[in-house]
KOLGU-124962 format. One line per 4 residues: for each residue x, y, z of C-alpha. Coordinates in nm, 3 decimals. Layout:
REM residues N
X:Y:Z ~ ...
This chain:
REM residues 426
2.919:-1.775:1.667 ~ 2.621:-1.753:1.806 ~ 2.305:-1.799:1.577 ~ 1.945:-1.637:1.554
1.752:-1.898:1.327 ~ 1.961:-1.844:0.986 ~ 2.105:-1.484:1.116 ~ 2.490:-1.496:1.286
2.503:-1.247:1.580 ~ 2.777:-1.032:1.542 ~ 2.773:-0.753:1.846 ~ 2.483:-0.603:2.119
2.364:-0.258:1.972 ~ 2.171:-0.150:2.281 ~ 1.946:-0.326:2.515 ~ 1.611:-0.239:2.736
1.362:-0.316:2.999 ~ 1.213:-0.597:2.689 ~ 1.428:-0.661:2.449 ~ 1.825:-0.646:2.296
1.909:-0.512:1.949 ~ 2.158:-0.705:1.758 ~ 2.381:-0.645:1.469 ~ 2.333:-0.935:1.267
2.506:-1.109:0.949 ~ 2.217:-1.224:0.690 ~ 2.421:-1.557:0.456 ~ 2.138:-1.575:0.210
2.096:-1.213:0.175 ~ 2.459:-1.102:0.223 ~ 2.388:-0.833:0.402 ~ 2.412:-0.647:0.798
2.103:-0.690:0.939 ~ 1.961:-0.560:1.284 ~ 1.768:-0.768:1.480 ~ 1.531:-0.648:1.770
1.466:-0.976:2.019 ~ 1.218:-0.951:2.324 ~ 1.394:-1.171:2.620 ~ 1.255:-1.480:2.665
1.140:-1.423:3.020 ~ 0.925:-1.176:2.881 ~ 0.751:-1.377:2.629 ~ 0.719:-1.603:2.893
0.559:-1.366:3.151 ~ 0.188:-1.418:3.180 ~ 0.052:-1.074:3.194 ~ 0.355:-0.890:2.914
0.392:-1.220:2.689 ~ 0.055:-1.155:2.525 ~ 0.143:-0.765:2.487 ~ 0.439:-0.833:2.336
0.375:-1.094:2.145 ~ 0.114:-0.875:1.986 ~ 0.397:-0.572:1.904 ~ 0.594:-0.818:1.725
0.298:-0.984:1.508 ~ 0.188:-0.591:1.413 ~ 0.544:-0.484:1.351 ~ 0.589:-0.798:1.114
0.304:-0.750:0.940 ~ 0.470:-0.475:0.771 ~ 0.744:-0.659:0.608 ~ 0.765:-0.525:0.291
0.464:-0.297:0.302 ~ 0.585:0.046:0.402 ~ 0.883:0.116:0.062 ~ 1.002:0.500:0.150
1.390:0.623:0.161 ~ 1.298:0.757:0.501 ~ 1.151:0.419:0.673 ~ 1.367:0.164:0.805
1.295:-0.176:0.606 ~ 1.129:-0.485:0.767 ~ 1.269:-0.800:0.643 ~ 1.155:-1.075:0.865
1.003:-1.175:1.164 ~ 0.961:-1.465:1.422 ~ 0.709:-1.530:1.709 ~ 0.682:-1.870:1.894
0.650:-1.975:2.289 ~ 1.003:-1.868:2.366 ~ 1.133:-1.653:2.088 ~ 1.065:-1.333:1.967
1.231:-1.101:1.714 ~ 1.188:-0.918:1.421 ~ 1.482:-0.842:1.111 ~ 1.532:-0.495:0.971
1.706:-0.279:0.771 ~ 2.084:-0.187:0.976 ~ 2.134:0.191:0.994 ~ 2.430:0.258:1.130
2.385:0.654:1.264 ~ 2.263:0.607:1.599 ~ 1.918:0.740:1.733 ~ 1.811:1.108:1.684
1.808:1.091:2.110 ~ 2.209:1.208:2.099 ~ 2.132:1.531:1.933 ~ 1.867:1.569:2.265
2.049:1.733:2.510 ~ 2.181:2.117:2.552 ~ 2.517:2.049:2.494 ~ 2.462:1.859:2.151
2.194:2.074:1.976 ~ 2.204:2.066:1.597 ~ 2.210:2.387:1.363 ~ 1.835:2.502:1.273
1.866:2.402:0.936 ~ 1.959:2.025:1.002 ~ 1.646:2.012:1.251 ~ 1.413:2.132:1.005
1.570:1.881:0.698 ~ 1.547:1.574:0.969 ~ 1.184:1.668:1.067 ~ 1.067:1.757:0.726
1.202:1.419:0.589 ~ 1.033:1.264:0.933 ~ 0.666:1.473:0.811 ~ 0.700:1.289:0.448
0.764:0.942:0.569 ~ 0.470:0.977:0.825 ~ 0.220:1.115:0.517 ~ 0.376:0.806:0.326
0.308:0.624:0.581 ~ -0.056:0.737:0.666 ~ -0.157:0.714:0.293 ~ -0.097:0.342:0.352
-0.308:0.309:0.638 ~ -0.081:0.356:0.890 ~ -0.062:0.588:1.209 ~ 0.239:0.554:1.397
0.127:0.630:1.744 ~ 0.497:0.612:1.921 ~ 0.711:0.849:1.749 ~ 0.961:0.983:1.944
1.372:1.000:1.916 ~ 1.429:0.691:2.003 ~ 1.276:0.537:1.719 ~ 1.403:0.809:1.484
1.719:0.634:1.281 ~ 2.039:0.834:1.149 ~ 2.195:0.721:0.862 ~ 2.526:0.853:0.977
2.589:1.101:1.258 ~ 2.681:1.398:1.055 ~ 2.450:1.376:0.848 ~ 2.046:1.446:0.830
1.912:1.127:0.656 ~ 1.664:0.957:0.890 ~ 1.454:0.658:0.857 ~ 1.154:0.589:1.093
1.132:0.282:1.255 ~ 0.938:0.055:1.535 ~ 0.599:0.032:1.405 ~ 0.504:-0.204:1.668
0.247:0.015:1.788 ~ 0.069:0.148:1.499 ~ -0.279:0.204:1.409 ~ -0.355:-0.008:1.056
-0.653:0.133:0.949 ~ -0.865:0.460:0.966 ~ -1.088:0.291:1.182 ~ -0.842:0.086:1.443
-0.866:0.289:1.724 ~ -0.743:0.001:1.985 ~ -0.537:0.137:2.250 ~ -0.221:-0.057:2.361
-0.145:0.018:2.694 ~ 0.166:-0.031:2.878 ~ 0.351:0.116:2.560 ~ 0.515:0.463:2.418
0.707:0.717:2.585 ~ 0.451:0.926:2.781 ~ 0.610:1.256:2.751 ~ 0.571:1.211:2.344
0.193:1.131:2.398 ~ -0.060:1.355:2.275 ~ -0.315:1.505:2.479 ~ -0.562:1.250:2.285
-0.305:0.950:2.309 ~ -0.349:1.025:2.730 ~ -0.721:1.021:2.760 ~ -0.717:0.720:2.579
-0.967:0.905:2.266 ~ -0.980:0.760:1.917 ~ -0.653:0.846:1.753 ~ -0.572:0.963:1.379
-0.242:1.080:1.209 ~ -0.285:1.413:1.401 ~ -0.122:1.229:1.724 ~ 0.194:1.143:1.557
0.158:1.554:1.395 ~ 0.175:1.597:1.829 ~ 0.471:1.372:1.876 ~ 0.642:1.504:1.621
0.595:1.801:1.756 ~ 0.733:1.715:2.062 ~ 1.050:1.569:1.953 ~ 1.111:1.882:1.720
1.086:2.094:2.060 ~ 1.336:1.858:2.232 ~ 1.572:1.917:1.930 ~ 1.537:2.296:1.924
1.534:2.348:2.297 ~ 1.763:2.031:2.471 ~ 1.448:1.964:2.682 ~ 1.114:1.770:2.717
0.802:2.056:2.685 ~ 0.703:1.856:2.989 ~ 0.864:1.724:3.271 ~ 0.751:1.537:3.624
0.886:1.322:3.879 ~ 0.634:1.046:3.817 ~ 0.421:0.959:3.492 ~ 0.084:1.024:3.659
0.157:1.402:3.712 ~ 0.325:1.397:3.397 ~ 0.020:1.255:3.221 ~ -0.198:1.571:3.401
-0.019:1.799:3.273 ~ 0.029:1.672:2.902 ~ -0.324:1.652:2.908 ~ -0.378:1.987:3.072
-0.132:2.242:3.095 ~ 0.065:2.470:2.825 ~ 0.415:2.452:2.813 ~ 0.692:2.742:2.765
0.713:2.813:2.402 ~ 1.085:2.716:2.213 ~ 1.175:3.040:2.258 ~ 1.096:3.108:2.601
1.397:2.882:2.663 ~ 1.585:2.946:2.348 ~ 1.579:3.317:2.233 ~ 1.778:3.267:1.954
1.502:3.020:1.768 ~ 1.391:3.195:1.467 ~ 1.007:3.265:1.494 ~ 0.868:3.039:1.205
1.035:2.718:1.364 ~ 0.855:2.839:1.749 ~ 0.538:2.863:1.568 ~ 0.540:2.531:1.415
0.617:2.339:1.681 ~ 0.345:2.552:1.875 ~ 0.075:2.461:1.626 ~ 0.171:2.101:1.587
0.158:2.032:1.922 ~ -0.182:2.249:2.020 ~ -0.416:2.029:2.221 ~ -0.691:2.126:2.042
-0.733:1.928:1.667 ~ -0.885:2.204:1.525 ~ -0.591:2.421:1.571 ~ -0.326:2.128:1.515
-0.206:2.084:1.177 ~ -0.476:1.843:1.003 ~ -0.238:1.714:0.752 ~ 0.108:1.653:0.676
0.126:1.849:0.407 ~ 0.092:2.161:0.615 ~ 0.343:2.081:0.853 ~ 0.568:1.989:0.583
0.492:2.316:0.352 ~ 0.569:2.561:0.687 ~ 0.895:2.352:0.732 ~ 1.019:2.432:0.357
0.862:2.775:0.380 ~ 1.077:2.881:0.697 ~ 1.405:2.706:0.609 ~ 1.348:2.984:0.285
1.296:3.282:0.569 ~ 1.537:3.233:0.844 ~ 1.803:3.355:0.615 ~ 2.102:3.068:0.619
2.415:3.195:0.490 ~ 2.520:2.897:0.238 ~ 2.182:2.881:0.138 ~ 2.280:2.921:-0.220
2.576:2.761:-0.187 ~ 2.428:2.445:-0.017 ~ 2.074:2.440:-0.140 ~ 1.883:2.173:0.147
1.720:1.866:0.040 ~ 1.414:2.030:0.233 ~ 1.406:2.281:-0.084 ~ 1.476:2.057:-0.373
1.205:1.799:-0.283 ~ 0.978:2.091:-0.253 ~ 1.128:2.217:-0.547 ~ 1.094:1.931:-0.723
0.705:1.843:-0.645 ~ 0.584:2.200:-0.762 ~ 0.668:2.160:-1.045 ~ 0.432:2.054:-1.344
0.666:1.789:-1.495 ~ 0.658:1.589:-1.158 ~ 0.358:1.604:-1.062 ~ 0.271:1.243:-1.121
0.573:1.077:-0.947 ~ 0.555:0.953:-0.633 ~ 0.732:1.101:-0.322 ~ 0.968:0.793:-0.330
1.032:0.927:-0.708 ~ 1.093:1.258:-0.599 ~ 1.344:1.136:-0.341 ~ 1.504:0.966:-0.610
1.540:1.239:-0.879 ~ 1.658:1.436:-0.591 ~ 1.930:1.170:-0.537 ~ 2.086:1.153:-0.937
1.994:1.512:-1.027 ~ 2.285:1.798:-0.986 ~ 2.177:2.148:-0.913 ~ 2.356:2.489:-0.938
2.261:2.910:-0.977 ~ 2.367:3.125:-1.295 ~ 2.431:3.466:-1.344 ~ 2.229:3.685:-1.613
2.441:3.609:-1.956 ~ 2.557:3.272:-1.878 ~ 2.544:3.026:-2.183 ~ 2.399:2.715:-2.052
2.334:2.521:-2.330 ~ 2.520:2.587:-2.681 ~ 2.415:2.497:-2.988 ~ 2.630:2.263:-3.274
2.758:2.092:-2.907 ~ 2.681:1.720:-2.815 ~ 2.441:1.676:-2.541 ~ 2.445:1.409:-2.244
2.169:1.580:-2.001 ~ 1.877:1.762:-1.999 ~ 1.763:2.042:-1.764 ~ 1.474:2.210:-1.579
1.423:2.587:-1.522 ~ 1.364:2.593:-1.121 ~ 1.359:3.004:-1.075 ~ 1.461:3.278:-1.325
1.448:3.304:-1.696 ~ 1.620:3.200:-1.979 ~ 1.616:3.305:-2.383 ~ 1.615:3.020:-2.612
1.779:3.152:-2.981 ~ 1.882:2.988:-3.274 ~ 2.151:3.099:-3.524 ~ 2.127:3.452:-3.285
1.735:3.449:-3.342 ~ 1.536:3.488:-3.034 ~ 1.263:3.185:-3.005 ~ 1.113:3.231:-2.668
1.185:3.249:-2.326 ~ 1.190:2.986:-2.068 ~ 1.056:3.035:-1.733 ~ 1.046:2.834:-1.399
0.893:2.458:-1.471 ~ 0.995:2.472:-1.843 ~ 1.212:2.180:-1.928 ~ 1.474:2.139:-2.188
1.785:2.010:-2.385 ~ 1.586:1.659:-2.388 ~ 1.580:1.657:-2.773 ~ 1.991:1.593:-2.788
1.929:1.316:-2.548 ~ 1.639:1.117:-2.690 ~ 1.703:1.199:-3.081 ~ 1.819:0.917:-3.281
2.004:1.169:-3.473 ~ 2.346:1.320:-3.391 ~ 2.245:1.445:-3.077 ~ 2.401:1.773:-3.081
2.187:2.093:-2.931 ~ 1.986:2.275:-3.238 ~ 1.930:2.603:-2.970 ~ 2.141:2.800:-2.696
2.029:2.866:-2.394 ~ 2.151:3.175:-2.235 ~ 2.046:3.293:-1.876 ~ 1.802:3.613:-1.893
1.798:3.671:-1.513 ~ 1.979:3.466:-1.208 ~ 1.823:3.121:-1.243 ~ 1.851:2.793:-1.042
1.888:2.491:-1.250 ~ 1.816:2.151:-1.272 ~ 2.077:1.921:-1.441 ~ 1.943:1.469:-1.544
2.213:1.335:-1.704 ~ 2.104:1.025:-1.970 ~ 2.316:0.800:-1.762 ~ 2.183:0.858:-1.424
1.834:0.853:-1.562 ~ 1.905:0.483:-1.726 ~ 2.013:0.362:-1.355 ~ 1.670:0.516:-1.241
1.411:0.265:-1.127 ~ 1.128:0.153:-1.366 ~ 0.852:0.356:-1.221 ~ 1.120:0.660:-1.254
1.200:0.625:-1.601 ~ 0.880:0.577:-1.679 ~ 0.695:0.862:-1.513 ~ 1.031:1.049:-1.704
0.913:0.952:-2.014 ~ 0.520:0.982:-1.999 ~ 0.611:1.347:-1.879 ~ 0.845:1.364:-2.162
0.544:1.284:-2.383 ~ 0.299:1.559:-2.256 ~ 0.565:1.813:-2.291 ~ 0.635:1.746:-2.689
0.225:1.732:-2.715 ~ 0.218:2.051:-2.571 ~ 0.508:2.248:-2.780 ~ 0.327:2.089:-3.140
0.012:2.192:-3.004 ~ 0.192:2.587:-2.927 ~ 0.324:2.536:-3.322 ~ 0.024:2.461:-3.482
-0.137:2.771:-3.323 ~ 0.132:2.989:-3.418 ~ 0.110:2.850:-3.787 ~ -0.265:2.850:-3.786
-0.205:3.210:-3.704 ~ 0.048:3.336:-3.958
């Protein structure tokens, strides 16, 4: 078998112009590795060796920096006079590039939960320092084919700091270059907002916004023409997702989106408008992260904590009347409100009403008593809730648990704080 310092080849995975990617067997690790290695030729070669060479040093110095569900790990990394290669994470999906072409267009909904996911790894990403500045679907990683997990990779390219604005040249895709990236200007985040952009048009549409028969025309017109809007070429794309990609990939800054918070809000906010039939049936991850970070209770946790409570939480609707917690019975979970109302009544005695953000059934799970329920919870109004169970939050990570229970914390503050008043007030 052949070997790759301690790594075991197993099977090719694709191959370039500069490089092969392997499938790779780590022994002290135990685990499927892939393994990107520039040729040796190339290394070699006088004028790309140093170029190269340079990719992989940038690319390795992110071993272990960039932690986000959506951003394909870095392991390890090697560099001498005739070897080159870097170790990351295996995902097995395929590139987002197969989902490209006319015939193999996904449903609207799946483009906008890949892209959003793609938007919160790149803000990740960019609060660390870190523009991209080659995003395109190539370097776009599925989990699994039918699915819409993602994780970003190839970071051999990126900007490091705010004020890096060194321009590699010789590398990217030039139809996923921005107008800025083309000129050769000082770059920021809003690039990879254009790139983005780009591949979220190819995804929608089965086509490049721009095409020519050589890279200098095609260069001219990035740089200098408009191209035909989504839905010039597909009628049937609903209006919110033509205007997004329109804004993120204006030439102008100004009217780009400046953050990725934008782009990621008018994702969410036109998955909720175009109207999907199993919308309540299948709520999107799109809407429970967003779900999730408005409200008060998570406001603290990270967007790698989100992802997580999104992972171990369950979520369901309930008609007006429906008991969801009952009083006397043992309790395992806890819930939020996310939409809707709910009356809270003990021994048939109305104590308040719970409305969207308001958590509760915690005090059967945390008690050191019996930890039965000492209210019912009946649905006032359809609601959407959110269901922890104890034993899913126990297998949380550290930070999780405790952002959980410093949350926990201000919540009980607040409700003695609300009794105190009432007393002082009787």
């Amino acid at each position: 078998m052949e070997r790759l310092g301690k790594y075991e080849l197993r099977s090719l995975l694709g191959e370039g112009a500069t490089s092969a990617v392997y499938l790779a067997w780590d022994p002290f690790a135990q685990r499927e590795v892939a393994i990107k290695r520039i040729y040796p030729e190339v290394l070699r070669d006088p004028d790309r060796g140093r170029l190269y060479r340079h990719l992989l040093i940038n690319e390795a110095s992110l071993a272990g920096r960039l932690c986000h569900p959506h951003i394909a790990h870095i392991y390890d990394a090697m560099v001498d006079d005739d070897n080159g290669y870097v170790v990351m994470e295996y995902v097995p999906g395929g590139t987002l590039e197969q989902f490209c072409r006319p015939d193999a267009l996904l449903p609207f909904d799946r483009v906008i939960e890949i892209i959003f996911k793609a938007t919160r790894a790149l803000d990740y990403a960019y609060h660390q320092g870190i523009t991209h500045r080659d995003i395109k679907p190539a370097n776009i990683l599925m989990v699994s084919p039918e699915g819409q997990d993602i994780k970003l990779s190839d970071f051999g390219a990126a900007l490091f700091t705010a004020s890096d604005t060194t321009q590699i040249s010789g590398v990217g895709s030039p139809a996923y270059m921005s107008p800025q990236q083309v000129r050769e200007m000082p770059l920021t985040h809003q690039t990879d907002i254009y790139s983005l952009g780009v591949v979220m048009y190819q995804l929608l549409t089965g086509r490049l916004p721009f095409e020519a028969t050589n890279n200098y025309s095609l260069l001219y017109r990035i740089a200098n023409e408009t191209p035909p809007t989504p839905a010039t070429l597909r009628p049937e794309i609903p209006e919110e997702l033509d205007a997004i990609v329109q804004r993120a990939m204006q030439k102008d800054l100004s009217e780009r989106y400046e953050t990725w918070v934008e782009f990621s809000h008018d994702l969410a906010h036109a998955f909720r408008n175009i109207g999907l039939a199993t919308r309540k049936s299948a709520l999107s991850e799109t809407q429970k992260f967003q779900t999730l970070r408005s409200l008060t209770f998570f406001r603290e946790f990270s967007d790698v904590e989100i992802w997580e409570v999104l992972r171990f939480s369950e979520w369901r609707f309930a008609q007006p009347g429906t008991v969801i917690l009952k009083e006397g019975e043992p309790g395992d979970h806890f819930c939020f409100l996310a939409r809707g109302e709910a009356r809270v009544s003990k021994h048939g005695r109305l104590l308040h009403l719970l409305t969207p953000g308001d958590c509760f059934g915690e005090m059967a799970v945390f008690s050191a008593g019996s930890g039965v329920r000492t209210a019912s919870v009946e649905a006032s109004t359809e609601v959407e809730i959110i269901t922890v169970r104890s034993r899913a939050l126990q297998r949380a990570s550290d930070a999780c648990r405790m952002h959980f229970y410093k949350a926990f914390l201000e919540v009980l503050a607040t409700r003695l704080s609300m009794t105190s008043a009432r007393f002082a007030n009787v």
